[in-house]
C-alpha positions in Angstrom: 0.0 0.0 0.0 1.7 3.5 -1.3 0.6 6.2 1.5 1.1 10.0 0.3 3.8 11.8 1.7 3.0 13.9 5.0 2.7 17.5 4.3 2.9 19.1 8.0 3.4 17.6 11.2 -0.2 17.2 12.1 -0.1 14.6 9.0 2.9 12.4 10.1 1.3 12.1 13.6 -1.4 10.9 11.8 0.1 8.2 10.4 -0.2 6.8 14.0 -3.4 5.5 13.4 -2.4 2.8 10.2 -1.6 -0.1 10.4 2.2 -0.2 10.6 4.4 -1.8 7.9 7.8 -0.6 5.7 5.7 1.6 3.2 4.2 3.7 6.5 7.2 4.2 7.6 8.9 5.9 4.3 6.2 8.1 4.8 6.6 9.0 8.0 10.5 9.5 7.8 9.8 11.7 3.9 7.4 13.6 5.8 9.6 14.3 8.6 12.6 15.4 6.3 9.9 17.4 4.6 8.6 19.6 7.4 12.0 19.7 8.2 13.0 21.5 5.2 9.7 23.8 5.3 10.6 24.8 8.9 13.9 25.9 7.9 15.8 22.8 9.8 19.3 22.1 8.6 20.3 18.4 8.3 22.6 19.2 12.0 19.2 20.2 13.6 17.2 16.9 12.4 20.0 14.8 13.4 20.3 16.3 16.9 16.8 15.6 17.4 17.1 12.2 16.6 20.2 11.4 18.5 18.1 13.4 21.6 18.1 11.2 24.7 14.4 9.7 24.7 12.7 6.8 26.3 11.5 5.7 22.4 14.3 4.0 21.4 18.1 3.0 22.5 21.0 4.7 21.4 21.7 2.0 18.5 18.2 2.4 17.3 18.6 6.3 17.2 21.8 5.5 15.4 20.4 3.4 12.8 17.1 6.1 12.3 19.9 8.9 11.7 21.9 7.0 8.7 18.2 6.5 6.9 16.7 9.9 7.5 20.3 11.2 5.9 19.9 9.2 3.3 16.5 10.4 2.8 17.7 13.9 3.1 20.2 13.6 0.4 17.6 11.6 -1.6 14.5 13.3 -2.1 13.7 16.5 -4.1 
């Protein structure tokens, strides 16, 4: 299942509510890199947030999430 691309925040948080699965998750992580972008975010700021401290996910985790949304950054338009 292709979901559109997340246009603000509001819409990513939205993506809560599916069913979760590799697609949804593209989505989410565009989206983010998206508002990103539109909020005037550098790449640095993005990759601080991820590598914040959080109860989410471990260090690795944050680790592995701030390779892909790089690559994402460097990736899409």
């Amino acid at each position: 299942m292709n979901y559109p691309i997340p246009a603000s925040p509001p819409e990513v948080v939205a993506l809560g509510q599916k069913s979760v699965n590799e697609a949804l998750i593209a989505a989410a992580i565009a989206g983010v890199v998206q508002t990103a972008r539109l909020t005037g975010q550098s790449l640095d700021d993005l990759m601080a947030e991820i590598m914040a401290d959080d109860a989410l996910l471990d260090t690795q985790q944050r680790q592995w999430l701030s390779q892909v949304v790089a690559v994402a950054w460097q990736e899409l338009p």
